[in-house]
C-alpha positions as CSV (number, residue, x, y, z in Angstrom):
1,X,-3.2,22.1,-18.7
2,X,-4.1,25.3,-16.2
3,X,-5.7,24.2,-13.2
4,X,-8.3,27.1,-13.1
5,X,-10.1,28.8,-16.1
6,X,-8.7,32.4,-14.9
7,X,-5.2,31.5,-12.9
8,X,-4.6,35.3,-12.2
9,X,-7.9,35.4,-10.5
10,X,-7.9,32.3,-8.9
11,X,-4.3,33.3,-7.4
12,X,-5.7,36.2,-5.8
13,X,-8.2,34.8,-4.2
14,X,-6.1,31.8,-3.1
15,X,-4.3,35.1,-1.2
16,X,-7.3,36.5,0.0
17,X,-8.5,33.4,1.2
18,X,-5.4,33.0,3.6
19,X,-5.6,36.9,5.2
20,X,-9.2,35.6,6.3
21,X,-7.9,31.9,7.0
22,X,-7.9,32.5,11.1
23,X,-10.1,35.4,11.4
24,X,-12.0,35.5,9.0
25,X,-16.4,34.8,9.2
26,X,-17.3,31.6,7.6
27,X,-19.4,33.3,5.0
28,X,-16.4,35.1,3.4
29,X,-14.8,32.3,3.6
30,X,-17.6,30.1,1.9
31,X,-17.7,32.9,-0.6
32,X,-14.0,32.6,-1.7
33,X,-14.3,28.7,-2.0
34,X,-17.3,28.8,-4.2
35,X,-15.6,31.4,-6.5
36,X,-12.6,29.3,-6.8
37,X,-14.4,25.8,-6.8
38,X,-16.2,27.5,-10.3
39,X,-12.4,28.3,-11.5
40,X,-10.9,25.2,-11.3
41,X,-10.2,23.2,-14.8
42,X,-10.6,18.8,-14.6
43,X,-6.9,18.9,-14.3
44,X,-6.2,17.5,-11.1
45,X,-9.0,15.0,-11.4
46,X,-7.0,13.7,-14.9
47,X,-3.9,13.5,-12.9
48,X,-5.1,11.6,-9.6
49,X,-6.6,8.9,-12.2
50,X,-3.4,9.0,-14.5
51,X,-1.6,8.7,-11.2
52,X,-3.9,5.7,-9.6
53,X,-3.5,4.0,-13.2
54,X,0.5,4.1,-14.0
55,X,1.3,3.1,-9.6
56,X,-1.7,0.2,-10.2
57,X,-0.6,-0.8,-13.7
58,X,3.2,-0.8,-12.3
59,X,2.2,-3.3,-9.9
60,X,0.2,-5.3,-11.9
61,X,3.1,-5.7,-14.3
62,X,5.9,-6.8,-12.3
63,X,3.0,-9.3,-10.4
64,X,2.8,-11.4,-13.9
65,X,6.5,-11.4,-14.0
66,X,7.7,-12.7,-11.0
67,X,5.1,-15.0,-11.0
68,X,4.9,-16.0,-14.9
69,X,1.1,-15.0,-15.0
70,X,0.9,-14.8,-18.6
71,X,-0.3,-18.4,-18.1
72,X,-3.2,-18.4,-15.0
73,X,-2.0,-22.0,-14.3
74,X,0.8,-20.5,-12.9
75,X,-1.0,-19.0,-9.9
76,X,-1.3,-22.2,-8.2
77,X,2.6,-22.8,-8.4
78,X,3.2,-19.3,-6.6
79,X,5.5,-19.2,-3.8
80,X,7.0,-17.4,-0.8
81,X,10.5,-16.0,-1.5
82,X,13.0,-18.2,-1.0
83,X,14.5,-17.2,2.6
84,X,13.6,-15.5,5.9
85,X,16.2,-13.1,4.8
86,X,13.9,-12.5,1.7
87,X,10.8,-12.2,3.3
88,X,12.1,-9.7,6.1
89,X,13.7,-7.6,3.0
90,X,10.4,-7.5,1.3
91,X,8.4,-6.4,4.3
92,X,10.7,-4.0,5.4
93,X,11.2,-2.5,2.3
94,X,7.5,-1.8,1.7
95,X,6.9,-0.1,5.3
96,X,9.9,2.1,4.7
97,X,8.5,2.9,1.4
98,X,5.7,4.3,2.8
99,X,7.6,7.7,4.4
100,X,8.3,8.6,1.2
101,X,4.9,7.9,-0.2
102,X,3.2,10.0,2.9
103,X,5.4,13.0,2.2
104,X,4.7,12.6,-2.1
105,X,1.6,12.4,-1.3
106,X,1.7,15.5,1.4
107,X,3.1,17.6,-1.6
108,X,0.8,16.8,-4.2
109,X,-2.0,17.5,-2.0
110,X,-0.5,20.9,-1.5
111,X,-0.1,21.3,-5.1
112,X,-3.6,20.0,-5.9
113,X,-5.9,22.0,-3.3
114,X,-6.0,26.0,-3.9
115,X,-7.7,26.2,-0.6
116,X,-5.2,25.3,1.7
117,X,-3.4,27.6,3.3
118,X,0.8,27.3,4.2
119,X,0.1,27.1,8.0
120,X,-2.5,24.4,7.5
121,X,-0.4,22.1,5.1
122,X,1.1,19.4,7.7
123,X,4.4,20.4,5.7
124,X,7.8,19.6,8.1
125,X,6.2,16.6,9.6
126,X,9.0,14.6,7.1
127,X,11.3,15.5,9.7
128,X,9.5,13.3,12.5
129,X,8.1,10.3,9.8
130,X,11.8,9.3,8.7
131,X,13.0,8.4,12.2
132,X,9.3,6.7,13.3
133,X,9.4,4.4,10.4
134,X,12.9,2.9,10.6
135,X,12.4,2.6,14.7
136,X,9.1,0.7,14.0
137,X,10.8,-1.0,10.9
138,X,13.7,-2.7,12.8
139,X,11.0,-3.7,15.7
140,X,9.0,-5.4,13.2
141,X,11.8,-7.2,11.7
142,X,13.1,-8.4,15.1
143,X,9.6,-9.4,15.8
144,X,9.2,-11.6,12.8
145,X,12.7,-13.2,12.3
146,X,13.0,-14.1,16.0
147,X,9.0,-14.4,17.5
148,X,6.6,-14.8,13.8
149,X,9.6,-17.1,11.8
150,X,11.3,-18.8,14.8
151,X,10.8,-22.0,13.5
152,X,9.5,-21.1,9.5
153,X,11.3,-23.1,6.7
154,X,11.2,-21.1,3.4
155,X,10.7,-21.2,0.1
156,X,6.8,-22.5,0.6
157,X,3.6,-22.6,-1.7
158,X,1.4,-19.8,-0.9
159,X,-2.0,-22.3,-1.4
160,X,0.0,-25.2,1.0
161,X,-2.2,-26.8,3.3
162,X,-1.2,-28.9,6.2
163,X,-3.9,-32.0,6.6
164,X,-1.5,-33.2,9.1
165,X,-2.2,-30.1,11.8
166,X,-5.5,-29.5,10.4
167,X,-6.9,-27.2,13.3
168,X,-3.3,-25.7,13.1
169,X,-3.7,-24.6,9.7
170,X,-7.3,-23.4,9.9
171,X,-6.1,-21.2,12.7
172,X,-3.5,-19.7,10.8
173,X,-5.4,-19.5,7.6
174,X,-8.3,-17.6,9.6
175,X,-5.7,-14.5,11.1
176,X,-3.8,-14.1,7.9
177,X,-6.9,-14.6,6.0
178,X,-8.0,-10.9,7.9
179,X,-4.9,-9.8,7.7
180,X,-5.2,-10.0,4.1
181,X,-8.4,-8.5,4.7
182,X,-7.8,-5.7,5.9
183,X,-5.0,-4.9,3.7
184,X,-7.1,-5.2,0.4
185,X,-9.8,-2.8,2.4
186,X,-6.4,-0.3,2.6
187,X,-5.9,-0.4,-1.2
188,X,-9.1,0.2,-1.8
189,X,-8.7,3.1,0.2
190,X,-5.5,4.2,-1.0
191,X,-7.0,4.1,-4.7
192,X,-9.9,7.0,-3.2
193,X,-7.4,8.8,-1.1
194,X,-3.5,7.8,-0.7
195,X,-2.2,5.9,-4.5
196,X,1.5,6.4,-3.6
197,X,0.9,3.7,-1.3
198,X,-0.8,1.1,-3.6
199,X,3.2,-0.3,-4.2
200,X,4.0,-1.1,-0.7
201,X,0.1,-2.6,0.4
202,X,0.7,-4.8,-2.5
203,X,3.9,-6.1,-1.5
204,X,2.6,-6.4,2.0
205,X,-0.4,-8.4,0.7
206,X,2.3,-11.0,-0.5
207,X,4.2,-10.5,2.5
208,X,1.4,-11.6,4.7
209,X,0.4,-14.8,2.4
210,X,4.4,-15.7,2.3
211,X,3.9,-15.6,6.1
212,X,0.8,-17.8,6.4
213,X,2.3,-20.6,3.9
214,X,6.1,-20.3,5.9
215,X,4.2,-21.5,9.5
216,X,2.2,-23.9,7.4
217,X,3.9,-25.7,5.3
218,X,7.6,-23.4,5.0
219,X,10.2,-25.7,3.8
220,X,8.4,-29.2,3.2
221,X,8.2,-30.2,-0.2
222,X,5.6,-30.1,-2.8
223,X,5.1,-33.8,-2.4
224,X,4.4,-33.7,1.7
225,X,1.6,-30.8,1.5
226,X,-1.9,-30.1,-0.2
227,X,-1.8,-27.9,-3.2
228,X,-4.9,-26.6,-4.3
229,X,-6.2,-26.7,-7.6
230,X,-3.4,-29.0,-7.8
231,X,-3.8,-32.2,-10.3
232,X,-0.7,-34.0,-10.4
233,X,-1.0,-37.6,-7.9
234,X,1.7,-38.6,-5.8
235,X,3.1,-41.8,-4.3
């Protein structure tokens, strides 16, 4: 499918529009973009939803089969994975999967927009993301195997509840709870704006809650903590 209704035309006014780009008065350049926004075909549109749909779907999928969703019940049995070793893997796997997903989603921008010009792209800056995210990777996973996990126990529930330290819990509950927050608030974002990184904010949405139920409850059994939703009696 073209992207414009006239791609001959809409190529040389793409060229035109970058002579003027610096020096050029804002009503030639306002006359330019209106010329090509009446050129351009629903492709793109088509593709950023096709795109939001397969990454989402994706996701979706392999959430029902790690945790056997196909039966809802299931949902309250969830748990963290089954080591520290795990949990760091996960995390830092989904923040240096985000490098790649800025610079995919760098390039389709620059594929997708007829109205930006080479100089204005932000293209190279993969030279300066790779190193940034492995420095800030191996801090965070220093920071949580020797500081966050000191003294977590894993596998866990994710729903565990320690009556024991009430307050303790509640604490906890409370700064992951934003946490979680503010990561749902990113793939709502990301969904509008950034979908390459819908992957790795769901991963760290299950990192977080494995983090939460590891200081909680991480490595007591089932039989020791409050499940909720949880109907089976113990004694």
């Amino acid at each position: 499918m073209p992207a414009h209704t006239d791609e001959a035309h809409a190529a040389d006014l793409t060229i035109q529009y970058e002579k003027i780009y610096i020096n050029g008065s804002p009503e030639a350049k306002m006359s330019i973009e209106k010329q090509l926004v009446s050129l351009r075909t629903s492709k793109w549109k088509i593709h950023y939803a096709g795109l939001v749909m397969c990454l989402a779907g994706s996701t979706l999928l392999i959430t029902v089969f790690r945790f056997k969703l196909w039966d809802i019940r299931k949902l309250r049995s969830a748990t963290t994975p089954r080591s520290k070793f795990g949990l760091l893997t996960l995390a830092s796997g989904a923040w240096l999967a985000l490098a790649p997903t800025l610079i995919l989603e760098l390039e389709d921008e620059y594929v997708r927009d007829d109205l930006t010009p080479t100089i204005d792209t932000g293209r190279g800056v993969e030279v300066l993301l790779i190193p940034h995210f492995v420095l800030t990777g191996i801090m965070l996973i220093l920071v949580g195997r020797f500081i966050v996990l000191r003294n977590a126990a894993l596998p866990a529930n994710l729903w565990c509840w320690d009556g024991d330290r009430r307050n303790r819990s509640i604490a906890l509950t409370i700064f992951y709870g934003l946490l979680c927050g503010a990561i749902v608030v990113l793939i709502a974002i990301s969904i509008a704006g950034l979908p390459w990184a819908l992957p790795s904010l769901s991963v760290g949405l299950y990192v977080i809650a494995s983090t939460r139920a590891a200081l909680i409850c991480g490595g007591r059994k089932l039989a020791d903590v409050a499940i909720p939703f949880h109907n089976s009696t113990t004694t």
